[in-house]
C-alpha positions as CSV (number, residue, x, y, z in Angstrom):
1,X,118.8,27.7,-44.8
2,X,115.5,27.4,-46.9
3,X,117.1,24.4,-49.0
4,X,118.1,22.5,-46.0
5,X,115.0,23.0,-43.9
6,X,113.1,22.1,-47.3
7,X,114.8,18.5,-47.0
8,X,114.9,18.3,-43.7
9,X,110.7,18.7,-43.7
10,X,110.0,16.0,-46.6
11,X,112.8,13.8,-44.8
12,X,110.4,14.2,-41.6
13,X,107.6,13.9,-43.7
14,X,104.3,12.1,-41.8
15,X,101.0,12.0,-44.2
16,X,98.7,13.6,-41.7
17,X,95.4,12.6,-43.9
18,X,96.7,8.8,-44.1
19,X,94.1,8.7,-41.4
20,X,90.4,11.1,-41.8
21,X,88.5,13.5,-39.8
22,X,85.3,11.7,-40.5
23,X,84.2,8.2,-40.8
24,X,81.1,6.4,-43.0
25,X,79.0,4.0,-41.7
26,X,77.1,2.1,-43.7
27,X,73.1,0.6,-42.2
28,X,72.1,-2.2,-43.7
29,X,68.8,-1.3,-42.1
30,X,65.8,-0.3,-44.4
31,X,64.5,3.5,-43.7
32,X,63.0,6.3,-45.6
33,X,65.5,9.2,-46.4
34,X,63.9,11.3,-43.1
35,X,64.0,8.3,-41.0
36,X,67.6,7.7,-41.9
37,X,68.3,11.5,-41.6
38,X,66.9,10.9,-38.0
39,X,68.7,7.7,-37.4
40,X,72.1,9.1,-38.2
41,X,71.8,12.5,-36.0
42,X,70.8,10.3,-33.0
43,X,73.9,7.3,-33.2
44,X,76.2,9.2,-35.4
45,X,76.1,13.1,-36.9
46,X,73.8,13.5,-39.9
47,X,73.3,11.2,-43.3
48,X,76.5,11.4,-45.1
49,X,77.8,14.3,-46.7
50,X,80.2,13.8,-50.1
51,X,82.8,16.4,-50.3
52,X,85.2,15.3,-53.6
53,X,85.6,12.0,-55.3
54,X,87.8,10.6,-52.4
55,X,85.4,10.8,-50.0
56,X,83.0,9.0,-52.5
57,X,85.3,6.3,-52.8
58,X,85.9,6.0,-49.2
59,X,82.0,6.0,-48.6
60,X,82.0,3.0,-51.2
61,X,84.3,0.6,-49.7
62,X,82.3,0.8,-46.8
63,X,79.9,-2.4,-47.8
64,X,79.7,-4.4,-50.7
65,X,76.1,-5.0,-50.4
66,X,74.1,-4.2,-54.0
67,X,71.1,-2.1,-54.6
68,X,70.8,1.6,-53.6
69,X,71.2,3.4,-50.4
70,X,70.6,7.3,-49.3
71,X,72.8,10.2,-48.8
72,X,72.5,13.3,-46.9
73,X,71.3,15.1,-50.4
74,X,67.9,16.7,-50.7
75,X,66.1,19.4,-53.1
76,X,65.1,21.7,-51.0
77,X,62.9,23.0,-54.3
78,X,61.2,26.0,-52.2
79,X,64.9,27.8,-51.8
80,X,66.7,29.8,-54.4
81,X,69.3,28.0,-56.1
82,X,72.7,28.1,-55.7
83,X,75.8,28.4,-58.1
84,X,78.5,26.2,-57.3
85,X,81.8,25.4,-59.2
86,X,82.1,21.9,-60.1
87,X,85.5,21.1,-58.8
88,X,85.5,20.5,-55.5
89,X,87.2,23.1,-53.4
90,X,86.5,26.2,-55.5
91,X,83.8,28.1,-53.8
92,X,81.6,30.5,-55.6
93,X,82.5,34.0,-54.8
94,X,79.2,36.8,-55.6
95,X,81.7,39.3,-55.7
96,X,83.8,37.8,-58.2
97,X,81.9,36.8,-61.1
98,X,82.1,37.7,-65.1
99,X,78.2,38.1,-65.9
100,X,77.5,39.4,-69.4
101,X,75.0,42.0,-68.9
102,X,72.0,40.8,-68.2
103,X,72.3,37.4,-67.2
104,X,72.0,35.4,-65.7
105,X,68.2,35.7,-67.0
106,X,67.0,32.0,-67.6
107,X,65.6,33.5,-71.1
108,X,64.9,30.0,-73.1
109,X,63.5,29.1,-69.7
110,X,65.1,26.8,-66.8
111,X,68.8,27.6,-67.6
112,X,71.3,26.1,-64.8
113,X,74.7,25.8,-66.3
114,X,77.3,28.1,-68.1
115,X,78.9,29.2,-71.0
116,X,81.6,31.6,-72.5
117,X,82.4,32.7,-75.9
118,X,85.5,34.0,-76.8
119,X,85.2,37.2,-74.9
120,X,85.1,34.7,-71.6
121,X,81.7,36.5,-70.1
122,X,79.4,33.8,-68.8
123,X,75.9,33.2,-69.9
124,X,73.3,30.6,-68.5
125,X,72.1,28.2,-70.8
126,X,69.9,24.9,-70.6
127,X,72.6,21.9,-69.1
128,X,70.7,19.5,-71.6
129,X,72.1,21.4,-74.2
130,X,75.1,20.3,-76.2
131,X,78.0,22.4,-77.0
132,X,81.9,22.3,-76.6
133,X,83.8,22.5,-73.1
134,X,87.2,23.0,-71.1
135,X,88.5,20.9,-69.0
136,X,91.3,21.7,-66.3
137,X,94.0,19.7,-65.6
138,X,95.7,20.0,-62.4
139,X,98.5,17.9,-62.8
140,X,100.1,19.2,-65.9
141,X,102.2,22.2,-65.2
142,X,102.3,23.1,-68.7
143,X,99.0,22.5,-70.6
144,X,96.3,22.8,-67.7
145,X,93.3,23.9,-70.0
146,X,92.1,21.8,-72.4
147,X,89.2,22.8,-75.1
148,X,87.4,19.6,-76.2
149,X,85.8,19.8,-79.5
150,X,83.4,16.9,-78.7
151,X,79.3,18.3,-78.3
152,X,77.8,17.2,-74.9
153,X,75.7,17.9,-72.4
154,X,76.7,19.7,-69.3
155,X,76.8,16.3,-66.8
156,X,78.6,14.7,-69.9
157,X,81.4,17.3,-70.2
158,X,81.5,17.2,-66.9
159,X,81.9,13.1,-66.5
160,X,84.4,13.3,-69.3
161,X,86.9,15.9,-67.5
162,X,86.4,13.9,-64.3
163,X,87.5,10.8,-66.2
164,X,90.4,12.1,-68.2
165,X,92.1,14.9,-66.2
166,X,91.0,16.8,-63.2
167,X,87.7,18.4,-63.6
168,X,85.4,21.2,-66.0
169,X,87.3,24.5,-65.6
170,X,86.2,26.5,-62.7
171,X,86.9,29.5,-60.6
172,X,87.9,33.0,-61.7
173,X,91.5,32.7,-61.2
174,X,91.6,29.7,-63.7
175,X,89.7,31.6,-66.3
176,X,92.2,34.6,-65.7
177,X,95.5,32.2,-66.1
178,X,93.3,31.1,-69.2
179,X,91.8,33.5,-71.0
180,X,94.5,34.4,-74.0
181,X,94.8,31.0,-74.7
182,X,91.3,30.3,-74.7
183,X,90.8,33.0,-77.0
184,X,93.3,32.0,-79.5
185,X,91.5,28.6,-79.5
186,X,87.7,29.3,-80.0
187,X,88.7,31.6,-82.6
188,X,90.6,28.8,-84.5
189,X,87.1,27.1,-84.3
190,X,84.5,29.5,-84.6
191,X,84.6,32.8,-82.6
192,X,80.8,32.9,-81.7
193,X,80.7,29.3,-80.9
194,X,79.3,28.5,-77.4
195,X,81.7,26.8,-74.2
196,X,80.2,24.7,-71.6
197,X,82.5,25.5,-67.8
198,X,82.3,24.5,-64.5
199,X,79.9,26.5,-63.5
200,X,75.7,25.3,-62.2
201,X,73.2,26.3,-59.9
202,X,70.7,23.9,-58.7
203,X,68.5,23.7,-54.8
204,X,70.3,20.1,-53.9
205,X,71.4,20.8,-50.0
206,X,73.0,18.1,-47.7
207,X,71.5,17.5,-44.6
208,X,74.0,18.9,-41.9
209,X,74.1,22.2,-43.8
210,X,77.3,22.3,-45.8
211,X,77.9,23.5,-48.8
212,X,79.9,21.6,-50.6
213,X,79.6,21.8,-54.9
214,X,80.5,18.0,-55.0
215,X,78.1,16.3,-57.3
216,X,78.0,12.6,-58.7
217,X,75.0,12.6,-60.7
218,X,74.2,9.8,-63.1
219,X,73.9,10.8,-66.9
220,X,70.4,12.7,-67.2
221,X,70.0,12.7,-63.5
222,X,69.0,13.8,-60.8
223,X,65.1,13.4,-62.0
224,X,62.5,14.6,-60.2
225,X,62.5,13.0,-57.1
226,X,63.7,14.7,-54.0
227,X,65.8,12.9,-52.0
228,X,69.6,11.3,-53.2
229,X,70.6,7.8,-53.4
230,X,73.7,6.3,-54.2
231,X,74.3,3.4,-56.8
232,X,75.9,0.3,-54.4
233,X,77.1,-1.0,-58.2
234,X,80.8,0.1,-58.0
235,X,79.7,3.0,-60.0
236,X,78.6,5.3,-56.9
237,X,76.4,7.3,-59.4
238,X,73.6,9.4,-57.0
239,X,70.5,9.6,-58.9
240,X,66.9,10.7,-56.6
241,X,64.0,8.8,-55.3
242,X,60.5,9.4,-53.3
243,X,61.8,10.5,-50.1
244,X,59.3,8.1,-48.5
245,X,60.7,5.2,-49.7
246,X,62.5,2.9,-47.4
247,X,66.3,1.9,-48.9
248,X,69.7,1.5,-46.4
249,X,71.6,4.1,-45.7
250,X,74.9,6.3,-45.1
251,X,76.3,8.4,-41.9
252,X,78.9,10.2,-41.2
253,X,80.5,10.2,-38.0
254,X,83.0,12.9,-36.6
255,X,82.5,12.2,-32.9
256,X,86.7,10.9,-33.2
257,X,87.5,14.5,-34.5
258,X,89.1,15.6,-31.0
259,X,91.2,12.3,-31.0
260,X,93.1,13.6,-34.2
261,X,94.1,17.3,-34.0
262,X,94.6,19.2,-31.3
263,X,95.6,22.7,-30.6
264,X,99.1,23.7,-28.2
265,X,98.4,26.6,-26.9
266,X,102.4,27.4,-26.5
267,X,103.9,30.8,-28.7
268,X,106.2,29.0,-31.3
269,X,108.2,30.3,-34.4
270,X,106.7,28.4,-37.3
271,X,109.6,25.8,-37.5
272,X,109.7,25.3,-33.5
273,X,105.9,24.3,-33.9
274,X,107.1,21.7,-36.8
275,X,109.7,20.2,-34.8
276,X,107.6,20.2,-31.1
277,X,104.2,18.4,-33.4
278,X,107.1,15.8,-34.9
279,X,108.3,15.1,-31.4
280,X,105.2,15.0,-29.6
281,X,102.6,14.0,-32.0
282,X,102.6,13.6,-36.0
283,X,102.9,16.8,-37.5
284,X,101.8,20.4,-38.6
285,X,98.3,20.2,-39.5
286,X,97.7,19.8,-43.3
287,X,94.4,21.1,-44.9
288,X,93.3,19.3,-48.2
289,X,89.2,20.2,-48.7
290,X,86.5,22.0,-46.9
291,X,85.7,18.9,-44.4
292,X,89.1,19.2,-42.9
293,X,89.0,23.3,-42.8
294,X,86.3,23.2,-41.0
295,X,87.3,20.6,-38.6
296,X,90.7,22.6,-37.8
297,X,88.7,26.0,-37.5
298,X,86.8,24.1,-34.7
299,X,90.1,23.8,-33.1
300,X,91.5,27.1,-33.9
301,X,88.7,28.9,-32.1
302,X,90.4,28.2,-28.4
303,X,93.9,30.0,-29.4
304,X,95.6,31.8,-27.2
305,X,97.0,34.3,-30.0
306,X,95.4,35.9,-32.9
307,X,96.5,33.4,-35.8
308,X,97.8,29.4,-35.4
309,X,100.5,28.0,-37.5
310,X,99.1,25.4,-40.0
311,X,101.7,22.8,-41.8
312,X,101.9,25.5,-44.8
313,X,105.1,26.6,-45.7
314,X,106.6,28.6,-48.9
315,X,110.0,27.9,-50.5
316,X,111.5,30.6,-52.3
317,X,114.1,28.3,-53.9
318,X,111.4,25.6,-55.7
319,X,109.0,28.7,-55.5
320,X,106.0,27.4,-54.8
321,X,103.6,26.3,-51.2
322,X,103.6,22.6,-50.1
323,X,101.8,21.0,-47.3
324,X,104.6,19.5,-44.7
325,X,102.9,15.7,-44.9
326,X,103.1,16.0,-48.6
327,X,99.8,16.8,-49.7
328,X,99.3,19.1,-53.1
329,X,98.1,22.4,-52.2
330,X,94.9,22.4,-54.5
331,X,92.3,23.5,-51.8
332,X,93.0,26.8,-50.3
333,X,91.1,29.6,-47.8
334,X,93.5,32.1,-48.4
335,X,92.2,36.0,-47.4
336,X,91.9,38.0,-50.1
337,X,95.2,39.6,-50.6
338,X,96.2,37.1,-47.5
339,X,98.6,35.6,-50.0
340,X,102.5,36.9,-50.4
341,X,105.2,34.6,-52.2
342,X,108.3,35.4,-50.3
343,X,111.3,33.7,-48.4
344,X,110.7,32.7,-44.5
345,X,106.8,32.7,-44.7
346,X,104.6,30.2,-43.5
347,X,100.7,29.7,-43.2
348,X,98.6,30.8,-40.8
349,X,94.6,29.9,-39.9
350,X,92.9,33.4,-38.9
351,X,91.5,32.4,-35.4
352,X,88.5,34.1,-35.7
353,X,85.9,35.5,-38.3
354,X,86.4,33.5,-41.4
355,X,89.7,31.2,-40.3
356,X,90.9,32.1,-43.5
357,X,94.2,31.7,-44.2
358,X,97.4,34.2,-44.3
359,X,100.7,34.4,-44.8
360,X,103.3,35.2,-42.1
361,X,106.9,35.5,-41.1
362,X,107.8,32.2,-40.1
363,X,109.7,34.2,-36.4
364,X,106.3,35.1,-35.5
365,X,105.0,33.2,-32.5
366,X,102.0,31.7,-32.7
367,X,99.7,28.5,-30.8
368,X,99.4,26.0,-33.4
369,X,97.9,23.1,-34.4
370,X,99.1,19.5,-34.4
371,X,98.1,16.5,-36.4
372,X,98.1,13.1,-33.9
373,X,97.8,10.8,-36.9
């Protein structure tokens, strides 16, 4: 039964991202970053937010005009700063950290990035420092981490994973599927030598509030100015500006959100709710970044019932989760201990508190959420 309904769900298979949750809108017209920031809330919803290098690519193709235009980035400098992971999807947890004692401390003064050693406790250090680094490599079920025995700064590391496999390591549970081999491989090097990883703080906020890690700083950028631009070059490198000065400008626009998922509020088994989205709609909803889990929470606030089925499904015989239209599970919101690998379970979105994500038995009824494109 699991094998078969496996092949009968990639033989159904719709890709429900094919179309987005968002759209960018590029103005030609000439404002400074809080005239644009006002411009975009009034026509649209707010100057353009970057979650992950799709999104930045996708904000791109929007115009081929050259020069510069501004983003919904700006340095709130009177805040505290904030860590973030650099891939994007992996959200920093303050609960689940690996501090050496003491830090972080900034004790040779401003000290926004990370390191390890080969005891894999984190320090902050200077990011215009150069050192060693790990990258992580999503796509290679077999040799993920990588330790590259190049010097760089932090933004350089960083450009250099991007570039060559997924991104710098980050999030606990990488460094804990990580941590012998690391181990053996600083030590082969030098055991006290120093590791750049994923993991910076700065006070850069984007103007509709979210907090999304995603950064696409030039080399030996941002600067000192406070507001972001983007590089109209083909490059889409975001370096900073006087916030007064007048440049075009990026929204975003979700107004078309409703016309894309919507939620049945009918009490299906998992696989009923597959077949009844297929039939009536596209599919299951899928979940791929932050934007589109917030998007769907939107929607799963109205349910009838206590959880809604999302387009998540475990097979017991591959042994692993896959999205129904396709898409690699590499963002997730799973509860803590929400999670359970087993035969006949499906995911479920939490309707209320954090719409985090759970695993259920698939015979549970639930409303659920269909994608319409």
């Amino acid at each position: 039964m699991q094998w078969s309904l496996f092949l009968l769900i990639l033989m159904g298979q719709w890709s429900f991202f094919a179309c987005h949750l968002y759209e960018y809108h590029f103005v030609g017209e000439k404002k400074t970053w809080y005239e644009a920031q006002k411009y975009c809330r009034e026509n649209y919803t707010d100057l353009a937010t970057v979650s992950n290098m799709a999104d930045m690519k996708r904000l791109s193709d929007t115009t081929v005009q050259q020069g510069e235009a501004w983003i919904g980035m700006y340095n709130q400098t009177q805040s505290n700063r904030t860590w973030h992971w650099s891939m994007p999807g992996v959200e920093f947890n303050e609960s689940e950290t690996n501090w050496t004692s003491g830090e972080p401390n900034d004790i040779g003064g401003v000290e926004n990035c990370v390191f390890i050693r080969e005891d894999s406790n984190w320090r902050d250090g200077p990011c215009e420092c150069e050192s060693y680094f790990i990258c992580y490599d999503e796509n290679n079920a077999t040799d993920k981490y990588h330790l590259i025995k190049e010097k760089k700064k932090w933004s350089a590391a960083q450009e250099y994973c991007r570039e060559r496999y997924t991104d710098l390591v980050s999030g606990l549970k990488q460094f804990q599927d990580m941590s012998q081999k690391l181990a053996v491989d600083i030590q082969s090097v030098n055991k006290d030598m120093w590791v750049w990883i994923g993991l910076f703080r700065d006070s850069w906020m984007w103007s509709d509030g979210s907090s999304f890690s995603f950064r696409n700083w030039d080399l030996n950028k941002p600067g000192s100015k406070k507001c972001a631009m983007t590089e109209l070059n083909g490059s889409g490198k975001w370096s900073s500006d006087d916030c007064n000065e007048t440049k075009p400008f990026f929204c975003y626009d979700v107004s078309s959100m409703t016309d894309k998922v919507i939620l049945i509020k009918e009490n299906k088994t998992w696989e009923e709710a597959l077949y009844y989205c297929r039939e009536n709609y596209s599919d299951l909803v899928s979940i791929t970044n932050p934007h589109q889990q917030r998007w769907v929470q939107e929607r799963a606030k109205n349910a009838s019932t206590d959880f809604v089925w999302l387009g998540l499904r475990y097979t017991c015989t591959l042994d692993f989760w896959f999205w129904v239209s396709n898409d690699v599970v590499n963002y997730t919101n799973w509860a803590p201990g929400g999670t359970t690998d087993d035969c006949g379970m499906s995911g479920a979105m939490d309707r209320g508190r954090q719409h985090q994500w759970f695993t259920k038995p698939d015979n549970n009824k639930f409303n659920f959420i269909c994608s319409k494109c």
